[in-house]
C-alpha positions as a LaTeX table, in Angstrom:
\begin{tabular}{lrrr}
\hline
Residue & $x$ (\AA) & $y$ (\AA) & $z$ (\AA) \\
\hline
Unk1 & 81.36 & 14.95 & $-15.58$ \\
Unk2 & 77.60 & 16.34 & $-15.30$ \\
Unk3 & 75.03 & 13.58 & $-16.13$ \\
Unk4 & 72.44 & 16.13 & $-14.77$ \\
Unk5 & 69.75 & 16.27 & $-17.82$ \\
Unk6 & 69.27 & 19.80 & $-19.59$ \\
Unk7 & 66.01 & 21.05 & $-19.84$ \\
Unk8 & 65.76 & 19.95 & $-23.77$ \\
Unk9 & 66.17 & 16.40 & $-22.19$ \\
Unk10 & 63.68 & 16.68 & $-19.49$ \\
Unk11 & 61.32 & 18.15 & $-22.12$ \\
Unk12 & 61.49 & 15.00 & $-24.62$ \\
Unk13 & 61.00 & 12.97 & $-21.67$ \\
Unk14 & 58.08 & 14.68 & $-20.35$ \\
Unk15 & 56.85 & 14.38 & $-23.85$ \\
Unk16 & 57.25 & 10.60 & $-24.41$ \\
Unk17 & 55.90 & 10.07 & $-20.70$ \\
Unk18 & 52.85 & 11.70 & $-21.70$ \\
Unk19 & 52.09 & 10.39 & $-24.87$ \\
Unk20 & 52.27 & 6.84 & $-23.10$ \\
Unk21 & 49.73 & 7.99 & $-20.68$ \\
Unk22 & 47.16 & 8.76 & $-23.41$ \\
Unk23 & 48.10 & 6.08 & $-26.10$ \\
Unk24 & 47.11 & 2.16 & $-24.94$ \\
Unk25 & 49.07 & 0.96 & $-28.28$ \\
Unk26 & 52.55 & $-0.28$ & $-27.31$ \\
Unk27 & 53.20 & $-1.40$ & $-31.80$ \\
Unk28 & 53.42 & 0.01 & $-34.33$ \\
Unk29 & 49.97 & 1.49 & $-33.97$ \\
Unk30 & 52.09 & 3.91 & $-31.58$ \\
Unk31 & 54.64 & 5.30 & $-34.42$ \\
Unk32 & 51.72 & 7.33 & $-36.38$ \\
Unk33 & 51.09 & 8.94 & $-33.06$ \\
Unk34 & 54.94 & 9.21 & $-32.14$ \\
Unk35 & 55.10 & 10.98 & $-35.58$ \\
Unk36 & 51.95 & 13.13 & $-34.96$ \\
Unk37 & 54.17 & 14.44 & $-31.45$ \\
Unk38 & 56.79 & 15.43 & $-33.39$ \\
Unk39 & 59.24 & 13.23 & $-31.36$ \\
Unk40 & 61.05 & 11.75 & $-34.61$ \\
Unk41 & 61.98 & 15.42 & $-35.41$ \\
Unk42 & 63.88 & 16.19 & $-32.18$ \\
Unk43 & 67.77 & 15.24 & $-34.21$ \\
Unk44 & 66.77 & 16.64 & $-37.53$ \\
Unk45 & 68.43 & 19.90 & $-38.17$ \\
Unk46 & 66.32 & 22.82 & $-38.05$ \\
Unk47 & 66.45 & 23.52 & $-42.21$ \\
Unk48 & 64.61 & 20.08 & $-42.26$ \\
Unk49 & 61.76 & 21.34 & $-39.87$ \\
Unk50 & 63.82 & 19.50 & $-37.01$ \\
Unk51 & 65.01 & 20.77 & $-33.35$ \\
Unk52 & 68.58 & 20.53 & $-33.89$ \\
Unk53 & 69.05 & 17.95 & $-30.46$ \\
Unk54 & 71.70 & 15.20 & $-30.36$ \\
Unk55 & 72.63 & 12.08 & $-29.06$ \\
Unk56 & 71.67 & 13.02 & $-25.49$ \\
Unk57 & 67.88 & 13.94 & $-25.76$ \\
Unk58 & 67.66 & 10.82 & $-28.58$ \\
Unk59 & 69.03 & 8.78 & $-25.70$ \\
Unk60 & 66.51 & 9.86 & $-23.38$ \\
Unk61 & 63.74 & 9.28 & $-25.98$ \\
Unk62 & 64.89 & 5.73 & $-26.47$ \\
Unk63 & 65.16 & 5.32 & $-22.95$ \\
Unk64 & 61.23 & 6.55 & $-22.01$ \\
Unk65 & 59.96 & 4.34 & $-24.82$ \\
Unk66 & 61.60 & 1.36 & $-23.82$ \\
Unk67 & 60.69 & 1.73 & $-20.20$ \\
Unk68 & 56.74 & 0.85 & $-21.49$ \\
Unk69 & 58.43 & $-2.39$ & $-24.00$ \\
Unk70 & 57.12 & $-0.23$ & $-27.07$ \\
Unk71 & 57.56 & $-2.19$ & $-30.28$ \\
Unk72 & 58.39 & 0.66 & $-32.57$ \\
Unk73 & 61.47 & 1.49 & $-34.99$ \\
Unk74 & 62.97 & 4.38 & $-33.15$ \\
Unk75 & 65.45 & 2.60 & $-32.27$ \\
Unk76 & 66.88 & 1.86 & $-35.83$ \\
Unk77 & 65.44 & 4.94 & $-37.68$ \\
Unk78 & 67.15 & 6.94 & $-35.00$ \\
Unk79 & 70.08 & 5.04 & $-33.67$ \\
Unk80 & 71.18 & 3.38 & $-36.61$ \\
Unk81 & 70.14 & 5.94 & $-39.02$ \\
Unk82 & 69.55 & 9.44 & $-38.39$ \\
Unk83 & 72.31 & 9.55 & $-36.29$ \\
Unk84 & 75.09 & 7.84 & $-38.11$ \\
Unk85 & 73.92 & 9.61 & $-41.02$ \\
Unk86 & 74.26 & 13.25 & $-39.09$ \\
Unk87 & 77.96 & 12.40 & $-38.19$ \\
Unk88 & 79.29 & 11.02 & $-41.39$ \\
Unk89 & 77.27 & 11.04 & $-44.57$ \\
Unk90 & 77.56 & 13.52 & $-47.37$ \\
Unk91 & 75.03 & 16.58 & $-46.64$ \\
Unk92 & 73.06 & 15.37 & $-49.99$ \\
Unk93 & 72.30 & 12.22 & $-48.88$ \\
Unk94 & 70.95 & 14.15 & $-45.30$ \\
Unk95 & 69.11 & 16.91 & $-47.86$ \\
Unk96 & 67.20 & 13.35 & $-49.33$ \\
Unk97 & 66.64 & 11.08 & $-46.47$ \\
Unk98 & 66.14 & 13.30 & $-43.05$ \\
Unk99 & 62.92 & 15.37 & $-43.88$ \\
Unk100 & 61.46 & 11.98 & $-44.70$ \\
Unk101 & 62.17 & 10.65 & $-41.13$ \\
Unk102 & 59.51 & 13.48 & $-39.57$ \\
Unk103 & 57.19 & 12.05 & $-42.35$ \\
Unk104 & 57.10 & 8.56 & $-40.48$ \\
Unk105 & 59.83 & 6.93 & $-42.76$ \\
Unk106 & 61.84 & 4.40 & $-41.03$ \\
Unk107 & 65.47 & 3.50 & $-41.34$ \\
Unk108 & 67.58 & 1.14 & $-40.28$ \\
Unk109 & 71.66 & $-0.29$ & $-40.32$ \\
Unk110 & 72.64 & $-3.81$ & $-41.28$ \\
Unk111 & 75.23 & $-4.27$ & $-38.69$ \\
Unk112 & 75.80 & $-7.67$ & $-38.72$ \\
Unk113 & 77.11 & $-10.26$ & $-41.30$ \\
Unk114 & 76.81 & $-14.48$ & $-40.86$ \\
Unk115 & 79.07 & $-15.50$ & $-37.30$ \\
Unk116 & 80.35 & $-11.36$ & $-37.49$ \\
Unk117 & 77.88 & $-9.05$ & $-35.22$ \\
Unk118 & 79.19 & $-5.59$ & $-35.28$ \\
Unk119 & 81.58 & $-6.60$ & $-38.27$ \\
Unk120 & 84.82 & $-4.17$ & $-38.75$ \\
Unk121 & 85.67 & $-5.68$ & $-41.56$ \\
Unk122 & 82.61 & $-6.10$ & $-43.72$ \\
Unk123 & 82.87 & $-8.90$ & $-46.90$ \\
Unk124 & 80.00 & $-7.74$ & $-48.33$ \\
Unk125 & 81.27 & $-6.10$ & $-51.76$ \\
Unk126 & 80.72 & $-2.64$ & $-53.42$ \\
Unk127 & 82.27 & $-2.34$ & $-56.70$ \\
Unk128 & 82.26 & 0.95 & $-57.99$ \\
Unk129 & 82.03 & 1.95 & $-62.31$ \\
Unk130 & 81.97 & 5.46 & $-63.48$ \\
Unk131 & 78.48 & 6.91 & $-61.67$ \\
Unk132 & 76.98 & 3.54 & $-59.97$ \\
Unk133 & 78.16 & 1.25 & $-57.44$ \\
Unk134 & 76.97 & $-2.58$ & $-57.52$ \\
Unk135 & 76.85 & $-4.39$ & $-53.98$ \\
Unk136 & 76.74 & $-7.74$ & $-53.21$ \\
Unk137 & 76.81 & $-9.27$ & $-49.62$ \\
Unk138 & 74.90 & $-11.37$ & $-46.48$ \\
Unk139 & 73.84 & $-9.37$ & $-43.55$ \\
Unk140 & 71.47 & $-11.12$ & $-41.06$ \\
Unk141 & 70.02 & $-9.65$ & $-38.05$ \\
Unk142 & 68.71 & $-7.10$ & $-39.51$ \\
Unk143 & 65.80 & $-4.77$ & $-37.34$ \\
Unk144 & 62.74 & $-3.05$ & $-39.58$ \\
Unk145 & 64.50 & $-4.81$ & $-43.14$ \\
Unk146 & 60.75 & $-5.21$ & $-44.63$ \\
Unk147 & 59.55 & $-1.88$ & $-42.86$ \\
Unk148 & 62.34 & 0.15 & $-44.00$ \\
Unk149 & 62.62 & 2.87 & $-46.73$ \\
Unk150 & 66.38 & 2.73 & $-46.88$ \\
Unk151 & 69.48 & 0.35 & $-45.24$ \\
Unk152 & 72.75 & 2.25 & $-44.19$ \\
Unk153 & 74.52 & $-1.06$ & $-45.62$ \\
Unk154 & 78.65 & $-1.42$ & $-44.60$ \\
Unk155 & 80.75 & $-2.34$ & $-47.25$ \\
Unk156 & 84.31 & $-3.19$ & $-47.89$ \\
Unk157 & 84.60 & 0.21 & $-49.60$ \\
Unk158 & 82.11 & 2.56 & $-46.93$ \\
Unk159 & 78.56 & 2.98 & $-46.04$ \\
Unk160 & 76.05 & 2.24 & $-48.59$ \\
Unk161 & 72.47 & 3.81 & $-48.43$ \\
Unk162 & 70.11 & 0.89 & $-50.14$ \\
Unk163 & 66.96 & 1.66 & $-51.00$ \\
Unk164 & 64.52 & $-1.38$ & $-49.39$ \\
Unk165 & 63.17 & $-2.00$ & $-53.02$ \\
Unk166 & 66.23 & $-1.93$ & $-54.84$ \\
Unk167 & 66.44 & $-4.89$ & $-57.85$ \\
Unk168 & 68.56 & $-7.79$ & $-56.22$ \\
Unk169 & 67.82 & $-7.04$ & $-52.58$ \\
Unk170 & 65.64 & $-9.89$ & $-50.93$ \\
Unk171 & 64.83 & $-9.71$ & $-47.24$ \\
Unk172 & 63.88 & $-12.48$ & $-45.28$ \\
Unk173 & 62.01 & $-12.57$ & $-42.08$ \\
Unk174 & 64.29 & $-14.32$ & $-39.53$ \\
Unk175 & 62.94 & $-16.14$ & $-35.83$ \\
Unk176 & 62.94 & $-13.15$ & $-32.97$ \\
Unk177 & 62.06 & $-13.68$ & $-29.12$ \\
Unk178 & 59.63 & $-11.04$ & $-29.15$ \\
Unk179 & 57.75 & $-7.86$ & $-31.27$ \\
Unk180 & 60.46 & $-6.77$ & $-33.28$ \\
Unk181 & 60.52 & $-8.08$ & $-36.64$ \\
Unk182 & 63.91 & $-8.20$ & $-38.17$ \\
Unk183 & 65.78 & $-10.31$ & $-41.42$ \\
Unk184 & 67.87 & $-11.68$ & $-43.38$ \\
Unk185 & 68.81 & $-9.41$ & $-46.07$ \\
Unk186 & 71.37 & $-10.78$ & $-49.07$ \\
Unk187 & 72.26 & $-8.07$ & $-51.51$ \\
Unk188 & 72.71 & $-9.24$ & $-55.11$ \\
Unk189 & 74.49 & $-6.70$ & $-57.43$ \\
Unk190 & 72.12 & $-4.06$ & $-55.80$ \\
Unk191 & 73.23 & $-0.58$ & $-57.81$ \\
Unk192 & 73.22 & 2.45 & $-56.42$ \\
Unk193 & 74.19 & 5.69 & $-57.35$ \\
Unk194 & 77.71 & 6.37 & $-56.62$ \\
Unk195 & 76.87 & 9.48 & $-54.54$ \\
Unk196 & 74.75 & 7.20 & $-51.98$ \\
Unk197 & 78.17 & 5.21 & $-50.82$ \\
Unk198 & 80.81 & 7.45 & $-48.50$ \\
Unk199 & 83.69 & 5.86 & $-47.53$ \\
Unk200 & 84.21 & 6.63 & $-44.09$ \\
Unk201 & 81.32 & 6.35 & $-41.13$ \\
Unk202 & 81.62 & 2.64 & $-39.98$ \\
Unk203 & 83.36 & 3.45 & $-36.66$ \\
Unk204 & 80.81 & 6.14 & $-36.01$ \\
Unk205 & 77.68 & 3.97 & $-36.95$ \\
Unk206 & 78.65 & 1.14 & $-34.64$ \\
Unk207 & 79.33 & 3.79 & $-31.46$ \\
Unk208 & 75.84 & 5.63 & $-32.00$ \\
Unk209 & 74.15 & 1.73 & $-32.46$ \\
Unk210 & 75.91 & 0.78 & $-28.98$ \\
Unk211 & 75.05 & 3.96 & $-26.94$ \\
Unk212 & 71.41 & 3.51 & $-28.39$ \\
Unk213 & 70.96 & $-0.17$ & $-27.80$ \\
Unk214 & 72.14 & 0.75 & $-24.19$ \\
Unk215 & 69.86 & 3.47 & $-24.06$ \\
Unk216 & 67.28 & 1.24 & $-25.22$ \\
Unk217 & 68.43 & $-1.67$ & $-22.35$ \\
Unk218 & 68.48 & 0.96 & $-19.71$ \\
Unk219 & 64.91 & 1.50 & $-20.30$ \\
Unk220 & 63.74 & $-1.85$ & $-20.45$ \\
Unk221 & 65.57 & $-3.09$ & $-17.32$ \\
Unk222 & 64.26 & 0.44 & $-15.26$ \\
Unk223 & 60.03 & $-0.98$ & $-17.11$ \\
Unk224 & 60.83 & $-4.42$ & $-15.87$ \\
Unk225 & 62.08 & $-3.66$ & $-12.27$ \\
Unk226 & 58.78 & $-1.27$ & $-11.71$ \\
Unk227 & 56.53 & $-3.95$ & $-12.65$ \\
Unk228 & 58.22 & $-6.61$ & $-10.69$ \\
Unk229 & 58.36 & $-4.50$ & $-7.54$ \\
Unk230 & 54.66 & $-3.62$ & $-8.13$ \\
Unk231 & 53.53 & $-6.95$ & $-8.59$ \\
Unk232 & 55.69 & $-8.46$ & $-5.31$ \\
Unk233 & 53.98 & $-5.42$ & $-3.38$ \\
Unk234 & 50.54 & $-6.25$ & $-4.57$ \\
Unk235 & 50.81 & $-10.05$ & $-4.24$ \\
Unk236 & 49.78 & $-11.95$ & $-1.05$ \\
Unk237 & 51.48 & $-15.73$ & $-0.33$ \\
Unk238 & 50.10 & $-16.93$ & 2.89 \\
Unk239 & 48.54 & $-13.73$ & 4.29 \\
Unk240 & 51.51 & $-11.31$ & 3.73 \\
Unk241 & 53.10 & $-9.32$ & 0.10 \\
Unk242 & 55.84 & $-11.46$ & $-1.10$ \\
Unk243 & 57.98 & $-8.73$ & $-0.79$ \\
Unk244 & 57.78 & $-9.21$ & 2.76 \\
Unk245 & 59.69 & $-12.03$ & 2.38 \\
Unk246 & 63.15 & $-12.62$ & 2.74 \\
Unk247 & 64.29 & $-14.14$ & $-0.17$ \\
Unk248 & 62.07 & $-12.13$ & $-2.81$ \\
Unk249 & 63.44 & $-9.41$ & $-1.00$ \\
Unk250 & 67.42 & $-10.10$ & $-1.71$ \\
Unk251 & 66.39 & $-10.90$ & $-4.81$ \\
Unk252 & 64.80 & $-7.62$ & $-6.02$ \\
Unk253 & 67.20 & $-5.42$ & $-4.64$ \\
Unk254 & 69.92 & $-7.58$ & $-7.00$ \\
Unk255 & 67.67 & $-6.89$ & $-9.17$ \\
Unk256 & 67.69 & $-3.03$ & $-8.06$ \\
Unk257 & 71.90 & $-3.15$ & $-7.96$ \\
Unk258 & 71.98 & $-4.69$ & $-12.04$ \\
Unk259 & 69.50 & $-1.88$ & $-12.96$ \\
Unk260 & 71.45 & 1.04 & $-11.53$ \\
Unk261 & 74.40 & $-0.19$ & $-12.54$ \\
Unk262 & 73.06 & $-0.67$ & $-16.23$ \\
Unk263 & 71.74 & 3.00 & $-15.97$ \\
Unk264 & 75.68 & 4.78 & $-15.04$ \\
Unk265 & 76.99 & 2.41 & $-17.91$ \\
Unk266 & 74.52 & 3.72 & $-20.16$ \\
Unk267 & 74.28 & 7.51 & $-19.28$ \\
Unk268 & 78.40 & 7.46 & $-18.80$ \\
Unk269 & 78.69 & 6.18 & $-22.40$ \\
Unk270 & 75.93 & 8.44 & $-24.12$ \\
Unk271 & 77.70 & 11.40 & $-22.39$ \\
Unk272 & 81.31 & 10.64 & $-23.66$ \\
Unk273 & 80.17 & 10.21 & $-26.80$ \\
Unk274 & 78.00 & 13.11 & $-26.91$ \\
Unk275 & 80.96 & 15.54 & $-26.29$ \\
Unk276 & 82.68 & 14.42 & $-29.54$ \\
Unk277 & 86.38 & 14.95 & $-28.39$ \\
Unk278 & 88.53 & 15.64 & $-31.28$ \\
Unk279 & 91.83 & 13.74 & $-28.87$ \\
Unk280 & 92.63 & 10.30 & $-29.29$ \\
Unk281 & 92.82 & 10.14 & $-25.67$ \\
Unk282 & 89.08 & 10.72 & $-25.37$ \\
Unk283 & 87.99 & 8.41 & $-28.57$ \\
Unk284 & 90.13 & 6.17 & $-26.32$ \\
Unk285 & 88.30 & 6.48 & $-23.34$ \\
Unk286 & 84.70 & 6.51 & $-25.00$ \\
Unk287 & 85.22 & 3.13 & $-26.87$ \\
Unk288 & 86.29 & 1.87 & $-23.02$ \\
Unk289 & 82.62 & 3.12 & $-21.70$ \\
Unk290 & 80.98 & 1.71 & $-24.89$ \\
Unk291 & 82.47 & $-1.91$ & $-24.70$ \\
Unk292 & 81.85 & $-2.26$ & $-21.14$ \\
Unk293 & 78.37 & $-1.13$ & $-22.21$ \\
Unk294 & 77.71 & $-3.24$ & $-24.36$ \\
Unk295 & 79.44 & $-6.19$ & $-22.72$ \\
Unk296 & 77.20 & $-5.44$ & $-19.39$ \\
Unk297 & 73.74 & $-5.95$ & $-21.82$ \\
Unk298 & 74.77 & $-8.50$ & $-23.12$ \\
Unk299 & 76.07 & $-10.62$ & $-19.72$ \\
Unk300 & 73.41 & $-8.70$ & $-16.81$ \\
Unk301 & 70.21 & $-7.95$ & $-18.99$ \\
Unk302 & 68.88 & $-11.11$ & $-19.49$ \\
Unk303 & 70.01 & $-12.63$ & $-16.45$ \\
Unk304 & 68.13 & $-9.73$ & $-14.61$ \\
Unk305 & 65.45 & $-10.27$ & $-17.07$ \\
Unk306 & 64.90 & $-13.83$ & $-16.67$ \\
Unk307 & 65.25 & $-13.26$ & $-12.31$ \\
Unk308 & 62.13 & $-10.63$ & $-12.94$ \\
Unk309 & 60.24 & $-13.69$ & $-14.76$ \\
Unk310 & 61.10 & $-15.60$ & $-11.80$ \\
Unk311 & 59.55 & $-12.97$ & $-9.12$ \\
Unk312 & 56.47 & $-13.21$ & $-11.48$ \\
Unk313 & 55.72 & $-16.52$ & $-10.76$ \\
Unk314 & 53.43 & $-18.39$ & $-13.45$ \\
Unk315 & 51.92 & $-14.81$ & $-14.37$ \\
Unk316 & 55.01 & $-13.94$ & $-15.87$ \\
Unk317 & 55.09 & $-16.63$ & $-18.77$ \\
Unk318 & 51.24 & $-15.33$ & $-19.56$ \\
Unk319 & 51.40 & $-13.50$ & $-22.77$ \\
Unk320 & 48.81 & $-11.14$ & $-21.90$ \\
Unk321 & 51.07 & $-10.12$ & $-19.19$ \\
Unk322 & 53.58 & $-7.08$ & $-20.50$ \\
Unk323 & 56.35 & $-9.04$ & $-18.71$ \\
Unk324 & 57.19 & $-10.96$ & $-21.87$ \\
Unk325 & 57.68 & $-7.67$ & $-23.98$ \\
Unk326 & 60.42 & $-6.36$ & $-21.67$ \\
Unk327 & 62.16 & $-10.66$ & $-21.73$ \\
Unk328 & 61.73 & $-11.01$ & $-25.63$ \\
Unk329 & 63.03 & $-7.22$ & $-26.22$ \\
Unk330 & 66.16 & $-7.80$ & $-23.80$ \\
Unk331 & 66.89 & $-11.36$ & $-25.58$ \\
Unk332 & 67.06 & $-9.89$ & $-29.08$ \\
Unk333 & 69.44 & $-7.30$ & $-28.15$ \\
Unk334 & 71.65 & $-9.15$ & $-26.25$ \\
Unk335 & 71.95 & $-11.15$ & $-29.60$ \\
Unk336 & 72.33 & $-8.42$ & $-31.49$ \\
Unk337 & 75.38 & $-7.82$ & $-30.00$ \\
Unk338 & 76.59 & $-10.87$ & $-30.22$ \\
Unk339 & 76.38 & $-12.19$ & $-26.86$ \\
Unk340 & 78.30 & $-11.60$ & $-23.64$ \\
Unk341 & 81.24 & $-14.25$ & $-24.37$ \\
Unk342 & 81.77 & $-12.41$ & $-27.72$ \\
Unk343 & 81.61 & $-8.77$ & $-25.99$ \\
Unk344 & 83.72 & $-9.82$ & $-22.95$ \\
Unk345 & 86.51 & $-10.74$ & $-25.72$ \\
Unk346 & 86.05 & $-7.34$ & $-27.30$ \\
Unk347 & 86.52 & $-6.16$ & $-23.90$ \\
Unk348 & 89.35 & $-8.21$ & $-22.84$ \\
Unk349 & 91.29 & $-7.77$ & $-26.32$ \\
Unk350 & 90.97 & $-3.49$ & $-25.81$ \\
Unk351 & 92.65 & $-3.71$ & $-21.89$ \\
Unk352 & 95.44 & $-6.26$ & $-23.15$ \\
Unk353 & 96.10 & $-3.66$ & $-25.93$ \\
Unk354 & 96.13 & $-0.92$ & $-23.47$ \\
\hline
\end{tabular}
């Protein structure tokens, strides 16, 4: 194992770094700019005016964005979409949606289904007749629903692409901790063309959503630690920095410990699954890094999260403050995936099978 970053990953980070040194927007008054940089082209294929990157440099994109709490849909348009869609949908579905990505056009995956996050076993329906499919189904927790062009939507039968203003789809906006808008989305005999469902994907789509979404926490935790420690440095208690003291001082190098560890987890993950090992032996062993992934976001970020809020003192519940972006961003994700009791039985049903 090398986790040393190539030079195309250094490049998209020195990109993203810089771009949040000019631009004060940190919402969606960022993603014309992020468009402008050419940062949403860096996984298109090169015939769609892309640079032909993968996992690993989207990873580190997702990583330097989150690090500053941006409220933007790269995330889903990349993670969830552009992704998934490069490693298992038809090429003529690619040919229709990717060039629109570098346009601005944002994408996104409904994932979940009512008490199922990550569901393997979707009920939402797709019947298929002659040239159309109808679908019919619940998904909740849905990021970018309203904002979104199209839905990579899992189905009993594969992975439906849903246009956002198809006739019977309704999307409702849904309570979030923080910035990023997401909802309730209930199909109702939605057709599509036939072409636009393929019938195999929905492993793929939930490993590129986990490796992103720990991308994403990586980033968030690494923001969240800088500003703590900046603050503790910068704030006096009784004539001294409270990082001089004792106590804040055990406390932010937990802090440091959760974040580093978060970081291997992450990178480990990304990396296995960027090698795409044809063995089952390796699938094996990648689905191993991803659940403890995901089950470490879920159980450590917002415990770390909620310790940095602490260091912060009353300053931290301010929402002018950027501490609450990194707290609201971390508690949505967590729930995303369910939450650690669900992930730690994900976890603990793959070693008894093992």
């Amino acid at each position: 194992m090398d986790f040393t970053r190539e030079e195309g990953q250094d490049a998209v980070a020195e990109v993203v770094v810089s771009l949040m040194e000019r631009e004060p927007a940190r919402g969606m008054e960022l993603w014309p700019r992020l468009v402008d940089s050419g940062l949403l082209s860096i996984a298109l294929p090169e015939r769609h005016g892309g640079d032909g990157m993968g996992l690993l440099e989207v990873s580190v994109l997702l990583t330097e964005l989150a690090t500053d709490a941006v409220a933007v849909p790269a995330l889903p348009t990349l993670g969830f979409g552009v992704l998934p869609l490069l490693a298992s949908a038809p090429e003529s579905i690619g040919e229709r949606v990717l060039p629109e990505v570098a346009k601005g056009t944002v994408l996104t995956a409904a994932l979940s289904e009512p008490a199922a996050p990550f569901t393997v076993k979707p009920e939402t329906t797709a019947v298929i007749s002659g040239s159309t499919v109808r679908i019919t189904g619940h998904k909740v927790a849905v990021p970018y629903a309203e904002q979104a062009r199209w839905l990579l939507v899992p189905t009993n039968s594969g992975i439906a692409l849903v246009d956002s203003e198809a006739e019977g789809l309704t999307t409702t906006p849904t309570p979030v901790s923080g910035g990023i808008p997401e909802c309730s989305v209930r199909l109702n005999q939605v057709k599509i063309p036939a072409d636009q469902l393929w019938p195999t994907g929905l492993v793929d789509l939930h490993r590129l959503a986990l490796a992103s979404i720990g991308s994403v926490a990586d980033g968030l935790l690494k923001g969240a630690l800088i500003l703590t420690a900046e603050h503790l440095r910068t704030r006096r208690q009784f004539g001294r920095p409270l990082a001089e003291f004792q106590a804040v001082a055990q406390q932010i190098a937990d802090l440091y410990v959760v974040s580093r560890t978060l970081h291997v987890a992450a990178l480990s993950a990304n990396w296995a699954l960027a090698q795409a090992g044809p063995s089952q032996e390796h699938r094996g062993r990648t689905d191993d890094d991803l659940d403890i992934l995901a089950y470490s976001v879920a159980a450590e970020l917002p415990q770390a999260m909620q310790k940095c809020h602490h260091l912060h003192g009353g300053l931290g519940v301010d929402m002018t403050h950027p501490m609450h972006r990194y707290y609201s961003q971390a508690k949505d994700i967590a729930r995303w995936l369910g939450g650690p009791s669900f992930r730690l039985d994900r976890l603990g049903a793959r070693c008894s099978s093992t």
